[in-house]
Backbone as JSON Lines, residues from 0, in Angstrom:
{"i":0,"aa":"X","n":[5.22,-3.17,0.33],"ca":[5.47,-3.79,-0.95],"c":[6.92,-3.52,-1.32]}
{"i":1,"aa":"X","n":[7.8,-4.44,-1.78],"ca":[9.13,-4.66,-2.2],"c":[8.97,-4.92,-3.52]}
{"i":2,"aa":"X","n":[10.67,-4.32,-3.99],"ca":[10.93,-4.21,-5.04],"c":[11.95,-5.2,-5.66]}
{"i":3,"aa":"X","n":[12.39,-5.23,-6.26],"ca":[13.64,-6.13,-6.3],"c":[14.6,-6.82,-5.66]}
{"i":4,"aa":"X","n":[15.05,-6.75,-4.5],"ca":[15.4,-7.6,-3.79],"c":[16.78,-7.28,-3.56]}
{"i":5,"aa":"X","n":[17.77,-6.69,-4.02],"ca":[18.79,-6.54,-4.12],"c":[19.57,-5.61,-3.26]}
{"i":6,"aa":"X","n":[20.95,-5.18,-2.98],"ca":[21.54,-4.32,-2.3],"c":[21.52,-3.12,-2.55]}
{"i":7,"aa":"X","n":[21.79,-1.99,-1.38],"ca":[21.25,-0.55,-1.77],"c":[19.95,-0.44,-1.8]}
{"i":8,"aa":"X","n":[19.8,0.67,-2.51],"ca":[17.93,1.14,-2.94],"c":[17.55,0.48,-3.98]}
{"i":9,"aa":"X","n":[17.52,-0.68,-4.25],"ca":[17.16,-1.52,-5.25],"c":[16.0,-2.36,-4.37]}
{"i":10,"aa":"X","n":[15.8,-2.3,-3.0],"ca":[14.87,-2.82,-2.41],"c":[14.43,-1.23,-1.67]}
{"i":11,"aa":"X","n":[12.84,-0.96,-2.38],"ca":[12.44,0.3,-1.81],"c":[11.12,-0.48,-1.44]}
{"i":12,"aa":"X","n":[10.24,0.58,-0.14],"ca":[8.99,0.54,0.12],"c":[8.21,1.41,-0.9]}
{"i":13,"aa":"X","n":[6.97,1.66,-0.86],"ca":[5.68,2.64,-1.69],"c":[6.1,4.29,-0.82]}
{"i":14,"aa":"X","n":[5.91,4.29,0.61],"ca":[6.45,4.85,1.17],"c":[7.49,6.01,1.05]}
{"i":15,"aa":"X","n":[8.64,5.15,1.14],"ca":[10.19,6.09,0.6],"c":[10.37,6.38,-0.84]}
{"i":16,"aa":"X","n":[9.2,5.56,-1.73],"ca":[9.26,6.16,-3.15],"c":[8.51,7.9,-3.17]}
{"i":17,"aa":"X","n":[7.26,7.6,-2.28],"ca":[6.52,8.99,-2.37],"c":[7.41,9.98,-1.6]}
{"i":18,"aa":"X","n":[8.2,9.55,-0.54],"ca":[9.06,10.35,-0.38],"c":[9.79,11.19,-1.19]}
{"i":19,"aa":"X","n":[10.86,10.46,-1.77],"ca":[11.72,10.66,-2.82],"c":[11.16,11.55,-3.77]}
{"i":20,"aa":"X","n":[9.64,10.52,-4.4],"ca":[9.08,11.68,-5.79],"c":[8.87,13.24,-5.53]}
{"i":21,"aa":"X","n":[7.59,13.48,-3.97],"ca":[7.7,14.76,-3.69],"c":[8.51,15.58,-2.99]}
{"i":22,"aa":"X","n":[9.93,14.82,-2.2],"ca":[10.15,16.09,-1.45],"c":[11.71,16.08,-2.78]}
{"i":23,"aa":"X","n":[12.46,15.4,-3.23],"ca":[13.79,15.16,-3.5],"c":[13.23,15.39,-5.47]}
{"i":24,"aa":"X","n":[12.21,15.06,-5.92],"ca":[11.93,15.58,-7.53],"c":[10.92,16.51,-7.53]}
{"i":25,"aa":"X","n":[10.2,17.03,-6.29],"ca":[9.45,18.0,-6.08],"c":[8.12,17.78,-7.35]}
{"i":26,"aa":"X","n":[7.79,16.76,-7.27],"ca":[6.93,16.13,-8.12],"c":[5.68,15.73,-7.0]}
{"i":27,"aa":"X","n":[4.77,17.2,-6.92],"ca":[3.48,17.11,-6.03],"c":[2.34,16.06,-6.65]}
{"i":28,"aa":"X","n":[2.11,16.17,-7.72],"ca":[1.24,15.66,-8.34],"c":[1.28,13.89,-8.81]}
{"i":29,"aa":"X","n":[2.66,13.77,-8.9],"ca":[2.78,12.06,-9.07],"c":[3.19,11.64,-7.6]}
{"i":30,"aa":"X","n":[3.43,12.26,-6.89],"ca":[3.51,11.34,-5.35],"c":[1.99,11.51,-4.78]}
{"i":31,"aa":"X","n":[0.74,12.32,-5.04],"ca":[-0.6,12.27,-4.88],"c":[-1.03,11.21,-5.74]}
{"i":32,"aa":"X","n":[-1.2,11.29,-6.75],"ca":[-1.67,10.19,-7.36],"c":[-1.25,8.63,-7.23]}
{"i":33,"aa":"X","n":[0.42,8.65,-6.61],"ca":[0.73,7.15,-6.27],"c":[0.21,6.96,-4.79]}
{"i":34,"aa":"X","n":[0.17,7.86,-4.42],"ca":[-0.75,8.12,-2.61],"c":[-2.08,7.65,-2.87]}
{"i":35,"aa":"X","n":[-2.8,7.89,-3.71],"ca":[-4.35,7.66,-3.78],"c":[-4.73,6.58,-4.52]}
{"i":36,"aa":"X","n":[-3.58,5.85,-5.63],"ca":[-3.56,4.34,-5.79],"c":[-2.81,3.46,-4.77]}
{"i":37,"aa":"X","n":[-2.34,3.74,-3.94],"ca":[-1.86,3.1,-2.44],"c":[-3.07,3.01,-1.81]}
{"i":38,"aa":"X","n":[-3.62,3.96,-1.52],"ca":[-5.29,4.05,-0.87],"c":[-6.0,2.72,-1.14]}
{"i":39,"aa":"X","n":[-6.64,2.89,-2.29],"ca":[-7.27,2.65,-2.92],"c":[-6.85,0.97,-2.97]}
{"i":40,"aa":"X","n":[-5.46,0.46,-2.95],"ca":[-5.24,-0.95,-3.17],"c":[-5.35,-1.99,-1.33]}
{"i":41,"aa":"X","n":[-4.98,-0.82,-0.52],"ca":[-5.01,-0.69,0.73],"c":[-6.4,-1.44,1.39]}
{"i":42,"aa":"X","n":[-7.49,-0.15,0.24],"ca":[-9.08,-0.64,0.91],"c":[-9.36,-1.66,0.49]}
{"i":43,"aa":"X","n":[-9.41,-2.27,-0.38],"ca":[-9.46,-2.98,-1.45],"c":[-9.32,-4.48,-0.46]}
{"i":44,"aa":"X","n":[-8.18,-4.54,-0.14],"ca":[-7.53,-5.42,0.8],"c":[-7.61,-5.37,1.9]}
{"i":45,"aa":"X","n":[-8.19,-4.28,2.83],"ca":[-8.34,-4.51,4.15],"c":[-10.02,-4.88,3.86]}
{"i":46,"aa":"X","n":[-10.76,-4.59,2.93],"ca":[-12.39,-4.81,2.95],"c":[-12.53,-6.36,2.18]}
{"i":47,"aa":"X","n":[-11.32,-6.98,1.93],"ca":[-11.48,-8.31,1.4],"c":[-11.07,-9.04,2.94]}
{"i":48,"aa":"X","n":[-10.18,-8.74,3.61],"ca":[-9.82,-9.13,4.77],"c":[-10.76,-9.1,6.07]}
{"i":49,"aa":"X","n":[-11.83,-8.26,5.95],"ca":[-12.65,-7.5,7.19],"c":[-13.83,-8.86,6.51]}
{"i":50,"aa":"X","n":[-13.99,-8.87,5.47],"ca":[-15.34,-10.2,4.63],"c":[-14.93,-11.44,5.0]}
{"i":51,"aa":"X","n":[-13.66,-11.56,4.99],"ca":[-13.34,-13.19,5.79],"c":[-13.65,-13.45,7.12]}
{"i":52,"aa":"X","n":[-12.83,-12.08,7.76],"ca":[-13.16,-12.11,9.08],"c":[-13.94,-12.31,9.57]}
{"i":53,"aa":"X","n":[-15.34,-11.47,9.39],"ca":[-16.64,-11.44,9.73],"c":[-17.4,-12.72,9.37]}
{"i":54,"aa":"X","n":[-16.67,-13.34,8.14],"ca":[-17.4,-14.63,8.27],"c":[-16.8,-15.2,8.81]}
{"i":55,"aa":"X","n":[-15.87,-15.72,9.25],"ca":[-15.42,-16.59,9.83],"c":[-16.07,-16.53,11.45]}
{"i":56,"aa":"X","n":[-16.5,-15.58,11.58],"ca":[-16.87,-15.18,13.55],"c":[-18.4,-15.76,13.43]}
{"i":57,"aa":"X","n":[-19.12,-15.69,12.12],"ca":[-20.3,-16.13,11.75],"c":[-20.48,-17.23,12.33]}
{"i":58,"aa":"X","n":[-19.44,-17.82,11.42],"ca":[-19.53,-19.54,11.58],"c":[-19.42,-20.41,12.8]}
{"i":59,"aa":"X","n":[-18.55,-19.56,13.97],"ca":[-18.15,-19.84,15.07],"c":[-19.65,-19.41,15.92]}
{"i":60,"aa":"X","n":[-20.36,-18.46,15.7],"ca":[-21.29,-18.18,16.58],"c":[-22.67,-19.7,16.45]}
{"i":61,"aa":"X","n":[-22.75,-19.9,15.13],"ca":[-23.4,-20.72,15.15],"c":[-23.65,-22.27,15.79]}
């Protein structure tokens, strides 16, 4: 996921943000919690993706 678009760190990943928060603001607790809403949007989207899939192989078997 991208951010703004622009030159420099004005275009960051989710990634190099949790980086940044826990090792460079030593902020354990908000780089866990943006870790576990990353999770969480992750499953979300690979289990909407895995429901197409599977139907779609449905349809083909038939």
């Amino acid at each position: 996921m991208l951010t703004g678009g622009g030159p420099g760190t004005s275009t960051s990943l989710i990634n190099l943000d949790l980086y940044r928060i826990t090792l460079q603001n030593f902020d354990v607790g908000a780089a866990a919690a943006l870790g576990i809403c990353f999770l969480v949007v992750l499953s979300v989207i690979m289990g909407r993706l895995l429901a197409v899939l599977n139907r779609n192989t449905d349809i083909l078997e038939d």
